[in-house]
Residue frames as qw, qx, qy, qz and C-alpha x, y, z in Angstrom:
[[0.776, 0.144, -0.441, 0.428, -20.16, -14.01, 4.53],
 [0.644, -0.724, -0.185, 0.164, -19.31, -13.49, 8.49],
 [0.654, 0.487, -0.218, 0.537, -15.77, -11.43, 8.10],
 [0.570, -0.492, -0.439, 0.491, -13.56, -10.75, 10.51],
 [0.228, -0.341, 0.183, 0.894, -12.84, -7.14, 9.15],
 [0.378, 0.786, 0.460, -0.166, -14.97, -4.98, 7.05],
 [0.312, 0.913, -0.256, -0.055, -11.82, -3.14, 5.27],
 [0.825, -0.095, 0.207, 0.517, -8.24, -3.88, 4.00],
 [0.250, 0.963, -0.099, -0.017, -5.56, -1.79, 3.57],
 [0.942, 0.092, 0.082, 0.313, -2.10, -2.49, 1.95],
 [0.084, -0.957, 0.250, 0.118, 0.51, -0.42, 2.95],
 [0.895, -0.129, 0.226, 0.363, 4.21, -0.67, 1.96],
 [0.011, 0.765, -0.242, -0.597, 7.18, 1.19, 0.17],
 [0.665, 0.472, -0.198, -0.544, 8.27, 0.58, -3.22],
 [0.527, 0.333, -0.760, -0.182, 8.20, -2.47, -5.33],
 [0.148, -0.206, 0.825, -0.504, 7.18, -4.73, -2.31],
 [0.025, -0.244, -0.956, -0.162, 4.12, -6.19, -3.89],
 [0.249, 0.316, 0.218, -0.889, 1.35, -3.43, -3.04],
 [0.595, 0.283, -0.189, -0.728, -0.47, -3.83, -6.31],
 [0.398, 0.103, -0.884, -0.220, 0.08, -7.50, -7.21],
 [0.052, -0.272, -0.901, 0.335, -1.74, -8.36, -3.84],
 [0.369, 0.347, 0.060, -0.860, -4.38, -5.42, -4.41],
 [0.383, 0.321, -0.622, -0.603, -4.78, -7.29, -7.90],
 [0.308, 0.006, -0.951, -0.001, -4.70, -11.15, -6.68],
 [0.083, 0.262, 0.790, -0.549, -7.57, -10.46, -4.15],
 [0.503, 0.198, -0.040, -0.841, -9.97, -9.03, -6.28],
 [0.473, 0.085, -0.770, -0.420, -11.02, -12.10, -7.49],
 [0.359, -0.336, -0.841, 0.226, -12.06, -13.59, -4.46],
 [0.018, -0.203, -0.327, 0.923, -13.47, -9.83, -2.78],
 [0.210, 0.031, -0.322, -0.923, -15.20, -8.54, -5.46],
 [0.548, -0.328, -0.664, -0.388, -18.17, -11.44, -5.84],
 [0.503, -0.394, -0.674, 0.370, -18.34, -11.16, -2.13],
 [0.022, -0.955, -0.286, -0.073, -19.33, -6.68, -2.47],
 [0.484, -0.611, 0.231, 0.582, -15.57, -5.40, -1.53],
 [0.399, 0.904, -0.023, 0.152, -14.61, -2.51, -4.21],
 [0.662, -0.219, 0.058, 0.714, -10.63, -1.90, -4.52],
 [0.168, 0.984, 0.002, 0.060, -8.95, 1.59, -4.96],
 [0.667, 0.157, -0.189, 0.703, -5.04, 2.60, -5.47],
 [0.236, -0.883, -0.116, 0.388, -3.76, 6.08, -3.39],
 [0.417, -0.421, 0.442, 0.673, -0.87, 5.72, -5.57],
 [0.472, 0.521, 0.594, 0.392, -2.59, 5.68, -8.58],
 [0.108, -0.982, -0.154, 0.004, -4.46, 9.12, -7.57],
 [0.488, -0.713, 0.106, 0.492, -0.92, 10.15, -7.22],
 [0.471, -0.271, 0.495, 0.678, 0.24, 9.44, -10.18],
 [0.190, 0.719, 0.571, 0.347, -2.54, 10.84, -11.88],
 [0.090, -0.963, -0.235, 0.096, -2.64, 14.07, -10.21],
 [0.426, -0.753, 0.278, 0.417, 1.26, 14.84, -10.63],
 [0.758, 0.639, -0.110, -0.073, 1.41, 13.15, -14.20],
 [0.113, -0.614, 0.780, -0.047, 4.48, 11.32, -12.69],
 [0.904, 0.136, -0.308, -0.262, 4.39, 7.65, -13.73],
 [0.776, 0.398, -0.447, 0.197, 7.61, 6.64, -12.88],
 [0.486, -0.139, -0.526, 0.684, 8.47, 8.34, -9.70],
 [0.065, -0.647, -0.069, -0.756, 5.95, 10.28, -8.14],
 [0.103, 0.007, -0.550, 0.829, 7.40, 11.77, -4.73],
 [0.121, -0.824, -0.464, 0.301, 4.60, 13.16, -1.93],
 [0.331, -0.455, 0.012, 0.827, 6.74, 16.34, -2.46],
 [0.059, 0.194, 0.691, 0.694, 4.87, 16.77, -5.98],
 [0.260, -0.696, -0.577, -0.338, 1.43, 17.43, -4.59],
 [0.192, -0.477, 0.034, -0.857, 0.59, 19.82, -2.43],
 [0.047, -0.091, 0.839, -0.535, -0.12, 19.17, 1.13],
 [0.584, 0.106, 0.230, -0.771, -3.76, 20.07, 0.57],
 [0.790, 0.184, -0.495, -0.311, -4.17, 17.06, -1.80],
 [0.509, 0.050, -0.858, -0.042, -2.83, 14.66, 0.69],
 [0.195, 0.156, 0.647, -0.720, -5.19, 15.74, 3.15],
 [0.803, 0.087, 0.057, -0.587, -8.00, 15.71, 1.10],
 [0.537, 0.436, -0.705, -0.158, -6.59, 12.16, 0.24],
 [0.209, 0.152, -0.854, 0.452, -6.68, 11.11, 3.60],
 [0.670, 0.077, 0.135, -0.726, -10.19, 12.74, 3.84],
 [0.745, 0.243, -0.473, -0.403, -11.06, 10.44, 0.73],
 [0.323, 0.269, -0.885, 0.198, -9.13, 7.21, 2.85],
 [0.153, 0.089, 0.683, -0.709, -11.15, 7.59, 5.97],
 [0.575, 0.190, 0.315, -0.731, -14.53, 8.23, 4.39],
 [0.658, 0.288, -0.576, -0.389, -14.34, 5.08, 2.20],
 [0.164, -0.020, -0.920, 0.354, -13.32, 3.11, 5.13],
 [0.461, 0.163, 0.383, -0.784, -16.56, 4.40, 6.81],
 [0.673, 0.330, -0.288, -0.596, -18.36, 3.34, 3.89],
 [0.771, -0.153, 0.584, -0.201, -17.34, -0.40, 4.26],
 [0.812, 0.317, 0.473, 0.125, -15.98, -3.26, 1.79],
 [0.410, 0.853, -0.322, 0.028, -12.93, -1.26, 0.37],
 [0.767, -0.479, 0.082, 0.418, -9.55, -2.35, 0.17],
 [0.115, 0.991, 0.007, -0.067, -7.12, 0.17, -0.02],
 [0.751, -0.038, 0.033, 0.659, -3.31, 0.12, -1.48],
 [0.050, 0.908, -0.124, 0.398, -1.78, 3.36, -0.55],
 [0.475, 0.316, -0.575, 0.587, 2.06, 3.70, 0.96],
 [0.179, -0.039, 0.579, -0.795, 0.01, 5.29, 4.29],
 [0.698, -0.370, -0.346, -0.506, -3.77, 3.74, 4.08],
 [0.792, -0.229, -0.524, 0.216, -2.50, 1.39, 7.27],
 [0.440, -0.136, -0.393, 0.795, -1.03, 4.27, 9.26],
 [0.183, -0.297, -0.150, -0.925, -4.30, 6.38, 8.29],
 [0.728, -0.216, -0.461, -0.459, -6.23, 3.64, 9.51],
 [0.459, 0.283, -0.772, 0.336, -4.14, 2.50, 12.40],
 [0.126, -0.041, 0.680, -0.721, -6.80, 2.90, 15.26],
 [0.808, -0.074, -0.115, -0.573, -9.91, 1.32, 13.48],
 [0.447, -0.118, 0.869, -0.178, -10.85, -1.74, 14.67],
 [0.773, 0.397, 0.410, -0.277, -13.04, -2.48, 11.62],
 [0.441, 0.819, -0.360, -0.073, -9.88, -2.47, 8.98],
 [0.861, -0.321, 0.210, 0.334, -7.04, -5.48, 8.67],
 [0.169, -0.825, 0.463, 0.275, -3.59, -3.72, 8.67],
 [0.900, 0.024, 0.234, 0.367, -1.16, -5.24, 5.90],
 [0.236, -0.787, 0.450, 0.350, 2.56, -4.35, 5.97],
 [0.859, 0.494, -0.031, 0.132, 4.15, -5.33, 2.57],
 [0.101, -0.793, 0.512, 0.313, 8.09, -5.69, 2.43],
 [0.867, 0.451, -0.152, 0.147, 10.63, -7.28, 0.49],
 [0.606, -0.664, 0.377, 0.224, 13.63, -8.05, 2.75],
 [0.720, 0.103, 0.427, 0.538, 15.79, -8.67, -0.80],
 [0.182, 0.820, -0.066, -0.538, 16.71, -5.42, -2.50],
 [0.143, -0.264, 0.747, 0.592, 17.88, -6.94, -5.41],
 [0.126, 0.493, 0.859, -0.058, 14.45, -8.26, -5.81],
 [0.112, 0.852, 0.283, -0.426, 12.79, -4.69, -5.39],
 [0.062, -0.479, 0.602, 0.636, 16.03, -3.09, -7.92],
 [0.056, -0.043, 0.895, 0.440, 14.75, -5.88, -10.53],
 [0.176, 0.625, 0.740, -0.173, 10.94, -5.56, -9.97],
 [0.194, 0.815, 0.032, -0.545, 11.07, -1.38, -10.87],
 [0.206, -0.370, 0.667, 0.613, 13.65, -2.44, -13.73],
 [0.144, 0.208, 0.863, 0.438, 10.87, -4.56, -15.41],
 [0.031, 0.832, 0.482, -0.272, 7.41, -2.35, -14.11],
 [0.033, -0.889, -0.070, 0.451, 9.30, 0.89, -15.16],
 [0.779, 0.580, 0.062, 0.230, 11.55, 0.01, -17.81],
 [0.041, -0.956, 0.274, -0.097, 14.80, 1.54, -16.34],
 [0.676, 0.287, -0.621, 0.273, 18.36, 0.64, -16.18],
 [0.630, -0.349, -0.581, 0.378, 19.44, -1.08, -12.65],
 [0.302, 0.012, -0.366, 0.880, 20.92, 2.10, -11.63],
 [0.200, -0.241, 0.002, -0.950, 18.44, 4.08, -12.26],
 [0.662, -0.393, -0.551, -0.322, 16.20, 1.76, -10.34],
 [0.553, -0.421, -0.540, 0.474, 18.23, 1.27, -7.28],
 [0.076, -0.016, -0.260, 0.962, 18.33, 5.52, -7.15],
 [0.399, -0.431, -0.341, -0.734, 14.46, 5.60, -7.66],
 [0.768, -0.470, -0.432, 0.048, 13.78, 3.43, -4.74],
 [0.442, -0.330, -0.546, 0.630, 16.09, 5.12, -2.43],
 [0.057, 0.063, -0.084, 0.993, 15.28, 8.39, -3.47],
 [0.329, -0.454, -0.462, -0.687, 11.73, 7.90, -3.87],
 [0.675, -0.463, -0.487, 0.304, 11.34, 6.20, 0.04],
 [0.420, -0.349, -0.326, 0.771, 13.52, 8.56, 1.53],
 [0.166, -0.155, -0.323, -0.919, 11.48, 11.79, -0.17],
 [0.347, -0.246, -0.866, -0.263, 8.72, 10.46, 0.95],
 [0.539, -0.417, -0.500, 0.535, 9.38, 10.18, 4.79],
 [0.204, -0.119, -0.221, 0.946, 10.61, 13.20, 4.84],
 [0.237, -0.311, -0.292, -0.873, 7.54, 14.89, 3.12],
 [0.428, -0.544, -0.413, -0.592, 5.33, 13.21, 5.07],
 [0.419, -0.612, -0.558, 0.373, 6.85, 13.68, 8.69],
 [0.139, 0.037, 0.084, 0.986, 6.78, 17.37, 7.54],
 [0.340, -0.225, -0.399, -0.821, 3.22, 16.69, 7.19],
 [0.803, -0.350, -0.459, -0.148, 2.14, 14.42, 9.88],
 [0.489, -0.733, 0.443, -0.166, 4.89, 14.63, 12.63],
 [0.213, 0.415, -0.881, 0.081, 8.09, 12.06, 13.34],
 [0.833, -0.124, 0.345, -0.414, 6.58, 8.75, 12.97],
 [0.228, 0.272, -0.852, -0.384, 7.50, 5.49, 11.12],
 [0.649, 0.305, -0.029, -0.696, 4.66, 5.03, 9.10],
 [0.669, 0.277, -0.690, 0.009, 6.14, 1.39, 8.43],
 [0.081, 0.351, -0.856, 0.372, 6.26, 0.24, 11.99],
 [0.421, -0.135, -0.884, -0.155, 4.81, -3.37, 12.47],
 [0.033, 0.297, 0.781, -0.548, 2.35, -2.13, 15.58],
 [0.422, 0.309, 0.133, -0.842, 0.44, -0.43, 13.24],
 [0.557, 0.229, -0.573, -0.555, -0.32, -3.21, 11.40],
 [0.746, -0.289, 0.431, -0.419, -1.86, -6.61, 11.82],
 [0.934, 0.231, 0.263, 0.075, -0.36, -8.51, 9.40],
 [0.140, 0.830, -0.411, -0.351, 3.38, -7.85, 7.97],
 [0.867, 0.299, 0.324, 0.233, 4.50, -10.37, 5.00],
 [0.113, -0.755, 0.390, 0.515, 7.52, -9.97, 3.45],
 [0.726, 0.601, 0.006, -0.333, 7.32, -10.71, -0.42],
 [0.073, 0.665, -0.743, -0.010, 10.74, -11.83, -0.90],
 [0.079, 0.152, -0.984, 0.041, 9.98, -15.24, 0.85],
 [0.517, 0.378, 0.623, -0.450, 6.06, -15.12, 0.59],
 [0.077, 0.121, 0.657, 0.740, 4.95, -15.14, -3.39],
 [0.414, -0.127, -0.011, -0.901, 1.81, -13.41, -4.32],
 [0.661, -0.292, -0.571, -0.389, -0.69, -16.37, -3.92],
 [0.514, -0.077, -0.607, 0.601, 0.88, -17.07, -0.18],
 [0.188, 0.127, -0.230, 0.946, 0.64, -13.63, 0.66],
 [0.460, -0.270, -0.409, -0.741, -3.35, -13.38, -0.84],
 [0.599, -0.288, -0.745, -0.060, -3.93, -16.59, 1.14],
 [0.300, -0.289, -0.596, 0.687, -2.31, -15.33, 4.73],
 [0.321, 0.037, 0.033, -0.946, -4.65, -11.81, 3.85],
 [0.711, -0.285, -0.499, -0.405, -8.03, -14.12, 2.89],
 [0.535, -0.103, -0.732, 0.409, -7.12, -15.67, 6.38],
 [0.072, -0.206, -0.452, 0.865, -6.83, -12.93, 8.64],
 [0.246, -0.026, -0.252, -0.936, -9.71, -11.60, 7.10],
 [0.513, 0.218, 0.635, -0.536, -11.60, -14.50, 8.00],
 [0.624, 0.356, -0.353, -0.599, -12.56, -15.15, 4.21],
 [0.541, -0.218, 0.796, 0.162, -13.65, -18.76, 3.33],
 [0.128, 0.265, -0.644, -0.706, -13.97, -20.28, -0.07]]
């Protein structure tokens, strides 16, 4: 299959659909050689934080060798990558389509961690801000004052709120050039 891209990578903050689209495209990648990987997983493995694991938990060295690990899988061809930065690691290949997840409804995002994480509202709507804003901070401590969210590094930004996951898959199988 001719594609228009040889990688994908699914950036976004939380709750904003990251994994569901990671999830919904395997089905149509995989039989076609494209291998999937989470950053966030690796995170939440290496910090044994399920629920809320900050950058501020790992050690810089781990998200540099992370970013190692980001880059030399892109090399390697036929990955797609969900990780809050894989798009802003990736933001000057040309052989990688850029997707920006949001969710322009915070009540939405509040009600997505409530059921994924089991917590009460509050303690959802403080995980999302705190976990986002922790983040940033850690990683322009680690990278320099950027916003690692801003739609020129990407080629595609869908906002989950008024796109549902099959929509979303479809407008990514597009850009990508995938046909059925």
């Amino acid at each position: 299959m001719n594609l228009n891209y040889k990688n994908v990578t699914i950036s976004g903050g939380v709750a904003v659909g990251k994994n569901t689209l990671l999830e919904t495209l395997k089905s149509k990648l995989v039989p076609v050689g494209f291998s999937f990987t989470s950053g966030g997983q690796l995170l939440r493995d290496f910090t044994k934080e399920y629920i809320q694991p900050t950058a501020n938990l790992a050690p810089d060295e781990f998200h540099h060798q992370l970013d190692k690990r980001t880059i030399n899988l892109l090399d390697k061809g036929y990955i797609v990558i969900e990780a809050w930065l894989a798009g802003f690691m990736a933001r000057k290949r040309n052989d990688t389509l850029r997707v920006l997840l949001t969710c322009n409804n915070d009540a939405l995002r509040i009600d997505r961690v409530v059921n994924r994480d089991k917590v009460s509202i509050e303690q959802a709507k403080t995980y999302i801000k705190e976990r986002e804003e922790s983040n940033f901070k850690e990683w322009r401590r680690i990278y320099g004052d950027f916003n690692f969210f801003s739609p020129d590094y990407y080629h595609l930004t869908i906002d989950t709120y008024s796109h549902g996951p099959q929509e979303t898959a479809e407008r990514v199988l597009k850009a990508l050039g995938y046909e059925k």
